[in-house]
N, CA, C and O atoms as a GROMACS GRO file, in nm:
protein
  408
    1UNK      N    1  13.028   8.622  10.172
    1UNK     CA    2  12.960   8.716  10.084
    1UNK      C    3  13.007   8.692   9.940
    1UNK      O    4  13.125   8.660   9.929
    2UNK      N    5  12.936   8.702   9.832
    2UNK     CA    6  12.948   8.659   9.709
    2UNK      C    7  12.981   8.786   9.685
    2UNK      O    8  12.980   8.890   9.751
    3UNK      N    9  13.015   8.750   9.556
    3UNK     CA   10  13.024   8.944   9.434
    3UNK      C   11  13.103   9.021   9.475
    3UNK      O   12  13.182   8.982   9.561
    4UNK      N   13  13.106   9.102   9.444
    4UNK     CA   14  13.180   9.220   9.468
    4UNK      C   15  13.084   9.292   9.572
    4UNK      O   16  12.962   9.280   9.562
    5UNK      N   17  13.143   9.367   9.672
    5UNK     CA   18  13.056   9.446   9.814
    5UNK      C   19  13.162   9.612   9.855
    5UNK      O   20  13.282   9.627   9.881
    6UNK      N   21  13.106   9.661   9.849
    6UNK     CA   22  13.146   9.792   9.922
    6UNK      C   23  13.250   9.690  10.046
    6UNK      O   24  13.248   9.575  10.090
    7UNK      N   25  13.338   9.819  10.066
    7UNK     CA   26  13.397   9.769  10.194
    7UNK      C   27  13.445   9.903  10.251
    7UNK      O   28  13.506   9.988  10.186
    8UNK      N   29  13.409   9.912  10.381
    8UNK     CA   30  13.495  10.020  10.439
    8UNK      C   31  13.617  10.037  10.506
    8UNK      O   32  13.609  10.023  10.628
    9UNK      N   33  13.726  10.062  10.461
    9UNK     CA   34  13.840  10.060  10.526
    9UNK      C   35  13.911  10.140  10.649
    9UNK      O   36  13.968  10.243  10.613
   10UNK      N   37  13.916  10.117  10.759
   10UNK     CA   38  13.968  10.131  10.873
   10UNK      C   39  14.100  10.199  10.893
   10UNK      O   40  14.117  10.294  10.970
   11UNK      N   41  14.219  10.129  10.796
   11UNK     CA   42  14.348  10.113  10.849
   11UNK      C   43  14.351  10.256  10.743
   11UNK      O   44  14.272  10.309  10.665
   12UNK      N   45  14.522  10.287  10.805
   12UNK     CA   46  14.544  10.429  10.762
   12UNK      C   47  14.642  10.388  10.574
   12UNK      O   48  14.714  10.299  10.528
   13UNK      N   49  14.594  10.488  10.540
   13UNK     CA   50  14.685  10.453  10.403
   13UNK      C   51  14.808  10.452  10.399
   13UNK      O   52  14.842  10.433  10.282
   14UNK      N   53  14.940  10.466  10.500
   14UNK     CA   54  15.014  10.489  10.476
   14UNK      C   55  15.079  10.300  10.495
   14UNK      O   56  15.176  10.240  10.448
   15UNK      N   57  14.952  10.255  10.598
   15UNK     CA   58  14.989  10.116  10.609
   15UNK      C   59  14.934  10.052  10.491
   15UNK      O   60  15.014   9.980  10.432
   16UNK      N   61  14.787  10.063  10.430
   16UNK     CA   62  14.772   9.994  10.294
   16UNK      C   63  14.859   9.995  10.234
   16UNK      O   64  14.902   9.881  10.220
   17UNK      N   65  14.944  10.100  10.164
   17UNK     CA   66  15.060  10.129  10.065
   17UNK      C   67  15.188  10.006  10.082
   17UNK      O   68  15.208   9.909  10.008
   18UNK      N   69  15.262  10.046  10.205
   18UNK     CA   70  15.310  10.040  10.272
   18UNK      C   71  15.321   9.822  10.239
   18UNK      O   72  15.415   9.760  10.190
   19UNK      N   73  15.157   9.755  10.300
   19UNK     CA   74  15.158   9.625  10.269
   19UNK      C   75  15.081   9.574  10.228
   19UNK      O   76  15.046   9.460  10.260
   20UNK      N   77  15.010   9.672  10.112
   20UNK     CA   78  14.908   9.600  10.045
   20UNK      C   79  14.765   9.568  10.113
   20UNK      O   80  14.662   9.540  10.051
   21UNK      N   81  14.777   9.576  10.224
   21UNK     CA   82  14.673   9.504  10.294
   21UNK      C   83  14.579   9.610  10.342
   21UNK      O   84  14.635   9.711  10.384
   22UNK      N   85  14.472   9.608  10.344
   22UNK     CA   86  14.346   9.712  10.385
   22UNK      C   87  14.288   9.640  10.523
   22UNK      O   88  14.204   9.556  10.491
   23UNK      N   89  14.296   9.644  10.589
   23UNK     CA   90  14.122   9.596  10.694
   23UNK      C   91  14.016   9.708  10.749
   23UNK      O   92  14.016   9.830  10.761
   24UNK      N   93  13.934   9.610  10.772
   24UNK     CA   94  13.812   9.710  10.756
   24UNK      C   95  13.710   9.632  10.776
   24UNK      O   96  13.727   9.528  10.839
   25UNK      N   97  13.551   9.675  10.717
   25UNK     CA   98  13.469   9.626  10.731
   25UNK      C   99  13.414   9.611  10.606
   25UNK      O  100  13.427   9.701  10.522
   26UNK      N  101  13.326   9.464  10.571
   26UNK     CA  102  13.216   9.466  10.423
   26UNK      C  103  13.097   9.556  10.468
   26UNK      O  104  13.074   9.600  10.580
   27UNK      N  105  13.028   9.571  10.353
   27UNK     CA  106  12.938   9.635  10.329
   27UNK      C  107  12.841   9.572  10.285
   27UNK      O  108  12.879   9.506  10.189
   28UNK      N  109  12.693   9.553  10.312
   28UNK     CA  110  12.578   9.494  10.207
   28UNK      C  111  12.440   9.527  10.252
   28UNK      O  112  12.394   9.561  10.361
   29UNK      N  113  12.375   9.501  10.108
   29UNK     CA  114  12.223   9.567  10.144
   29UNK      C  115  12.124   9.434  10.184
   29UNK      O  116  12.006   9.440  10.150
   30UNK      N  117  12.144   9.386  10.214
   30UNK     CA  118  12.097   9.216  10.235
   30UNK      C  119  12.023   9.271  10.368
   30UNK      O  120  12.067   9.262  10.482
   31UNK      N  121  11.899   9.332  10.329
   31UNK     CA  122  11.738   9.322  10.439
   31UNK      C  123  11.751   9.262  10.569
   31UNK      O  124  11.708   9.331  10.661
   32UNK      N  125  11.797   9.154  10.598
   32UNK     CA  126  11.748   9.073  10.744
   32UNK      C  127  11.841   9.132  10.872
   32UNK      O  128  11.818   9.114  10.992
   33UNK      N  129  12.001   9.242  10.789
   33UNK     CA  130  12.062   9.308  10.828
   33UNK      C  131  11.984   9.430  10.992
   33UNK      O  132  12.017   9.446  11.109
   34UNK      N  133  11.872   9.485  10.896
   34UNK     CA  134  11.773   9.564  10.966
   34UNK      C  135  11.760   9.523  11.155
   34UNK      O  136  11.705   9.593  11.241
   35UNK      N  137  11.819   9.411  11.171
   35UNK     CA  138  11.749   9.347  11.310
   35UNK      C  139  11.871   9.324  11.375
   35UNK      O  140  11.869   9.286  11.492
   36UNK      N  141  12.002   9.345  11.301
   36UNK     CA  142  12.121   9.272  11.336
   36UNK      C  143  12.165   9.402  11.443
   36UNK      O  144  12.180   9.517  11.403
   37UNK      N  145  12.179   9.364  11.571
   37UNK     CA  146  12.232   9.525  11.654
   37UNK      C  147  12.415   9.535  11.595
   37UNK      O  148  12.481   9.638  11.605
   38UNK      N  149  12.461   9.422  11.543
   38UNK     CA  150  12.620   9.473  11.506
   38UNK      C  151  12.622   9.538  11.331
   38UNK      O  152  12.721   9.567  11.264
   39UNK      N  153  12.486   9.545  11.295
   39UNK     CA  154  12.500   9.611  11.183
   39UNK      C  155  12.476   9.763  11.122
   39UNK      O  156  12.358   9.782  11.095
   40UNK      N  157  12.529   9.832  11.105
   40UNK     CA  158  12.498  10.016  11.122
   40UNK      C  159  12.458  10.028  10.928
   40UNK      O  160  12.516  10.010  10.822
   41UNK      N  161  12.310  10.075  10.984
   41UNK     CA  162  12.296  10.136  10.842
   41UNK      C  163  12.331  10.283  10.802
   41UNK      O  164  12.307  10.386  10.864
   42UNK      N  165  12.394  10.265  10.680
   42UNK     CA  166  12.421  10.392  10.633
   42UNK      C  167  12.364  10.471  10.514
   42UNK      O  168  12.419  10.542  10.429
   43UNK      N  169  12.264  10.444  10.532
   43UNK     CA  170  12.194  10.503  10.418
   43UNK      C  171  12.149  10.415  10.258
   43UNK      O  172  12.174  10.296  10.238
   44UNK      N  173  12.097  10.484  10.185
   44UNK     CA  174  12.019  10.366  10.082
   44UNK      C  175  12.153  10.384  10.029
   44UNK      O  176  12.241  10.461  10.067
   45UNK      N  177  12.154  10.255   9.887
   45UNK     CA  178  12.243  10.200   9.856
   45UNK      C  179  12.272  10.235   9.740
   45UNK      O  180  12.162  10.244   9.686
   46UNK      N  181  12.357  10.263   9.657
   46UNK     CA  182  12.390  10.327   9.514
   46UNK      C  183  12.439  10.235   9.422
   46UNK      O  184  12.553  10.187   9.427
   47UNK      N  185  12.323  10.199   9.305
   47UNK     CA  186  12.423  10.064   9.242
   47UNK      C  187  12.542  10.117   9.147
   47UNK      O  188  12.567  10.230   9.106
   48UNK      N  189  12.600  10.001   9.131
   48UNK     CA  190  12.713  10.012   9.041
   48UNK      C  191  12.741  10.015   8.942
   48UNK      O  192  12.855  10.014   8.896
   49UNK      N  193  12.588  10.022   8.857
   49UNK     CA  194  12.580  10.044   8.711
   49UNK      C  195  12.513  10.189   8.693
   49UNK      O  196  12.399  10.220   8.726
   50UNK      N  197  12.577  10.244   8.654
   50UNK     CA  198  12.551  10.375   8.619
   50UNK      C  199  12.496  10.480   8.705
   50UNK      O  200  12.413  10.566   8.676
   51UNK      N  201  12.546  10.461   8.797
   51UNK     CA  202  12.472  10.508   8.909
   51UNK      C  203  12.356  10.515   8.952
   51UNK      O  204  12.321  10.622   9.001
   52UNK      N  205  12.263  10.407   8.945
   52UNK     CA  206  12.127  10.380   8.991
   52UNK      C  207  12.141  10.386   9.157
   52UNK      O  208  12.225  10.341   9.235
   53UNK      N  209  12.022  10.461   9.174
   53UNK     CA  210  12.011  10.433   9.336
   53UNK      C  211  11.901  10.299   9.328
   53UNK      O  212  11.839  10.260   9.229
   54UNK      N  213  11.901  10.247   9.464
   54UNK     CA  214  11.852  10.169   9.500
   54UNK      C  215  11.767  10.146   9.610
   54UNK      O  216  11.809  10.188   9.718
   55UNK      N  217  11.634  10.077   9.610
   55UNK     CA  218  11.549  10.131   9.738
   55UNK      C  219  11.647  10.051   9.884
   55UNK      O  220  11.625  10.073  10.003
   56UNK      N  221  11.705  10.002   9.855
   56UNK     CA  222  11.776   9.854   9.987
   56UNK      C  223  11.862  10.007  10.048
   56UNK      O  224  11.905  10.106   9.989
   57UNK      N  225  11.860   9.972  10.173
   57UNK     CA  226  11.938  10.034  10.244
   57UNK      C  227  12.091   9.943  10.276
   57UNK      O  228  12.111   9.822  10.279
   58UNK      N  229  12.180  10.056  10.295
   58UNK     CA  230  12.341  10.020  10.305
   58UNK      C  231  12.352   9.967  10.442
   58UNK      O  232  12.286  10.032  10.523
   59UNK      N  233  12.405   9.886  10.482
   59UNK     CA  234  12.464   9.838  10.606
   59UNK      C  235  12.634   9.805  10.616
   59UNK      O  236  12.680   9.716  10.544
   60UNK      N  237  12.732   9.888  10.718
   60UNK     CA  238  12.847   9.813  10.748
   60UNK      C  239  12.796   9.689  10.844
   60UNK      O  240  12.682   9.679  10.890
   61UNK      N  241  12.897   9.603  10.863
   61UNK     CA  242  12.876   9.509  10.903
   61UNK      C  243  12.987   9.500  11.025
   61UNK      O  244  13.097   9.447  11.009
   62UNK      N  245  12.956   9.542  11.116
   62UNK     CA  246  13.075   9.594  11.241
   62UNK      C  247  13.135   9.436  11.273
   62UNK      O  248  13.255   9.424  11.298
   63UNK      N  249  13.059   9.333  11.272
   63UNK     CA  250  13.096   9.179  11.326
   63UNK      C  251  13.152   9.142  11.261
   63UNK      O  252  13.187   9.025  11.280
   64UNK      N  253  13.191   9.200  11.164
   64UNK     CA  254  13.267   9.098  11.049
   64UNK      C  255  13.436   9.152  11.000
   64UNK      O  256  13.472   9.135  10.883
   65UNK      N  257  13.508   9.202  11.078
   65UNK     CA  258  13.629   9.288  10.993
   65UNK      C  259  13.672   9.197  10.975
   65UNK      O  260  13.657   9.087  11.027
   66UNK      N  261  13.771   9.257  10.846
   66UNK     CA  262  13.799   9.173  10.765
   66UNK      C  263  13.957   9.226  10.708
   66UNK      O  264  13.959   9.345  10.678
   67UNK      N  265  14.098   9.144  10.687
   67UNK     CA  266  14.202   9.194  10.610
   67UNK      C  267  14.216   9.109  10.469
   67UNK      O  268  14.189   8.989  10.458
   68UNK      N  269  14.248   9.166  10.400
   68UNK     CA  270  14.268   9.130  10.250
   68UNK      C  271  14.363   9.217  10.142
   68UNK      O  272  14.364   9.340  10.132
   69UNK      N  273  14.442   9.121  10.063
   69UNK     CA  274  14.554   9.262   9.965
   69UNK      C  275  14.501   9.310   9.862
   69UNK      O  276  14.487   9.248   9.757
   70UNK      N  277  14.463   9.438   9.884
   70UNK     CA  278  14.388   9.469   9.759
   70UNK      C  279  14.428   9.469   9.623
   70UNK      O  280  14.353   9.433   9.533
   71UNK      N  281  14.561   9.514   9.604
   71UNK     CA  282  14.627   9.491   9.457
   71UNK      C  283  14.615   9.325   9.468
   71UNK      O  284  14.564   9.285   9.363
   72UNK      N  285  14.638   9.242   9.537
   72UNK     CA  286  14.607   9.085   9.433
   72UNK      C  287  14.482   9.064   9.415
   72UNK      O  288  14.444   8.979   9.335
   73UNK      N  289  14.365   9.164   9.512
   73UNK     CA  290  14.236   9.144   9.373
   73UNK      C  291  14.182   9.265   9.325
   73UNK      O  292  14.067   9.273   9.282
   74UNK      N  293  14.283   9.386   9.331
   74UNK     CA  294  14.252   9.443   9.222
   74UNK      C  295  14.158   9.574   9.304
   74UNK      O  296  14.112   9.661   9.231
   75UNK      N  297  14.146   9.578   9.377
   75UNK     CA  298  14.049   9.657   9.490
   75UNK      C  299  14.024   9.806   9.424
   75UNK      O  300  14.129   9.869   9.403
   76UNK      N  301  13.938   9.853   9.398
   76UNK     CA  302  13.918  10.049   9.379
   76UNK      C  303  13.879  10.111   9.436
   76UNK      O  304  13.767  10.062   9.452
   77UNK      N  305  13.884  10.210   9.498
   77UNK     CA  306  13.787  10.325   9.597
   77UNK      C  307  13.649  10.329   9.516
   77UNK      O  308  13.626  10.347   9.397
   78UNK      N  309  13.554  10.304   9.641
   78UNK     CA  310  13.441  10.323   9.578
   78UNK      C  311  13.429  10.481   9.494
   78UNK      O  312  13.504  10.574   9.521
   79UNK      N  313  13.364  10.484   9.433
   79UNK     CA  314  13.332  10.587   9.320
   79UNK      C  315  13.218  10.680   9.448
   79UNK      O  316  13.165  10.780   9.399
   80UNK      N  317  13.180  10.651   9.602
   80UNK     CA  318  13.139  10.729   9.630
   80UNK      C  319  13.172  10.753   9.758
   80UNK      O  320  13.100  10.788   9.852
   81UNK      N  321  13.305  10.729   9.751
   81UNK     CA  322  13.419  10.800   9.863
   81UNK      C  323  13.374  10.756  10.028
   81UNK      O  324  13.310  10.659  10.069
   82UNK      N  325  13.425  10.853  10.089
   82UNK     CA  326  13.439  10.825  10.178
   82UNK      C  327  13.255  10.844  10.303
   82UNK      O  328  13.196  10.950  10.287
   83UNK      N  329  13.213  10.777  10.372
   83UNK     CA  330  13.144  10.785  10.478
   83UNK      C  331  13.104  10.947  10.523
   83UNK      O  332  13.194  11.030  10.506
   84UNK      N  333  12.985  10.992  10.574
   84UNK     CA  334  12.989  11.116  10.657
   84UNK      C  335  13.028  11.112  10.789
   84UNK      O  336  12.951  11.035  10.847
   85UNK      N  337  13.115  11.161  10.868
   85UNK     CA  338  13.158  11.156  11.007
   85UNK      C  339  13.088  11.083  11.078
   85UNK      O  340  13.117  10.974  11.126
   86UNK      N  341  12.981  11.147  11.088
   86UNK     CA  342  12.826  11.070  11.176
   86UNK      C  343  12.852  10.946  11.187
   86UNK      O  344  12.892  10.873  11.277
   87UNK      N  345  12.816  10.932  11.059
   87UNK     CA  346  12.767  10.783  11.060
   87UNK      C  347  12.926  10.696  11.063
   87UNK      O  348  12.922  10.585  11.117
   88UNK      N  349  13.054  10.741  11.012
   88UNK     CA  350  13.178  10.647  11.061
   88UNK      C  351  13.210  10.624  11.209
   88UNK      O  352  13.278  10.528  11.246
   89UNK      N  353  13.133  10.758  11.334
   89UNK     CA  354  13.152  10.747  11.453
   89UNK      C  355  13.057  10.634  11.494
   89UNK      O  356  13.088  10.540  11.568
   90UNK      N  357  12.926  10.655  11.433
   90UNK     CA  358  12.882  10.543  11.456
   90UNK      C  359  12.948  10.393  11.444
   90UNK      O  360  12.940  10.307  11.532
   91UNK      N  361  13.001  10.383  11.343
   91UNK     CA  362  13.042  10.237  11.286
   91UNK      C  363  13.134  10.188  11.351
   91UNK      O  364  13.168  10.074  11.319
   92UNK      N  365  13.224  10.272  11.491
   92UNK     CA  366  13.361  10.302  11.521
   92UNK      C  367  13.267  10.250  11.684
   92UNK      O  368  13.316  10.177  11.771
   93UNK      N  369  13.156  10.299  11.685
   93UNK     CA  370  13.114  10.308  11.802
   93UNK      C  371  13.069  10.177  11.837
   93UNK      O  372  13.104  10.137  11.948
   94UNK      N  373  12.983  10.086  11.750
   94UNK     CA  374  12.944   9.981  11.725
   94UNK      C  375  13.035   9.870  11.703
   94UNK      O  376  13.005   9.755  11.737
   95UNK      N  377  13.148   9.901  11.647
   95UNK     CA  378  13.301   9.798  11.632
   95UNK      C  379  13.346   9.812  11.770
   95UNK      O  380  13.345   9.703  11.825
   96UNK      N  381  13.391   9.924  11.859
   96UNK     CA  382  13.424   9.864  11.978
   96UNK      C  383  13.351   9.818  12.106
   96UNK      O  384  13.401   9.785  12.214
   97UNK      N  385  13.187   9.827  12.061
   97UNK     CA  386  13.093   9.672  12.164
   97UNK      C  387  13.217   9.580  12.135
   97UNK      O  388  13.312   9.600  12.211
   98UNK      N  389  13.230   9.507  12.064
   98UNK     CA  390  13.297   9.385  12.002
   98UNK      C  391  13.428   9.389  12.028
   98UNK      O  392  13.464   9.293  12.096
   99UNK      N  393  13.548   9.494  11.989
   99UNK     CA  394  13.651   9.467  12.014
   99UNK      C  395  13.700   9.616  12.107
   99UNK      O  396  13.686   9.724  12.050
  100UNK      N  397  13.735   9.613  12.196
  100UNK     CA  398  13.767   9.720  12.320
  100UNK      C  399  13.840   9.817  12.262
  100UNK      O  400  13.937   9.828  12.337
  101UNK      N  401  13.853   9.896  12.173
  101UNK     CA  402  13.964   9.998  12.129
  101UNK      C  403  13.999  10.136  12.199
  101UNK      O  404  14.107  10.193  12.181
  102UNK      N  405  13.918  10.176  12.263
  102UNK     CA  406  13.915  10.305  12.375
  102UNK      C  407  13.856  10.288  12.452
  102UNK      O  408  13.844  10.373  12.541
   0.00000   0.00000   0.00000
C-alpha cells in the first residue's frame, strides 16, 4: 500500500508504549475491496484534508495484519478515533476465520 492509510490497531497500549510497536490492521478505500470476504467495510471514508467526506467506502483489511514502530515513522491517532463496537466485533470476527484466537 502506498501513502499514508488509516490503520487500526489491535494491540493494547500499554504494549505500544511499552515497544513502540503497534499491530493491527491497514485500512483503504480501494473499490475491488467490495468482493474481498476478508475485507470488513466500515463505513464511507473521511479525507484528510480538511475533513472532506468521501463517496469510497472504508474497508479494514482483516488478511493483512500488520506490526510496525510507530515513533520511527512518526504514526498519529487518526483524528477520528476509535471504531464503533459493531463494527470492531465485526473486524475481530472476520480476523479470527484466518487466525484461531477464541
Amino acid at each position: 500500500m502506498r501513502d499514508v492509510h488509516p490503520f487500526l490497531v489491535l494491540s493494547l497500549r500499554i504494549f505500544n508504549h511499552k515497544t513502540s510497536l503497534v499491530i493491527g490492521l491497514p485500512m483503504t478505500t480501494t473499490a475491488y475491496n467490495a468482493d474481498n470476504p476478508f475485507a470488513v467495510a466500515v463505513g464511507p471514508a473521511k479525507g484528510h484534508k480538511a475533513g472532506q467526506v468521501s463517496a469510497a467506502l472504508s474497508y479494514v483489511l482483516c488478511h493483512q495484519p500488520k506490526s510496525f514502530d510507530w515513533r520511527l515513522r512518526g504514526a498519529k491517532p487518526h483524528p477520528l478515533g476509535k471504531l464503533p463496537d459493531v463494527q470492531f466485533r465485526s473486524v475481530c470476527e472476520c480476523l479470527n476465520q484466518i487466525v484461531r484466537l477464541a
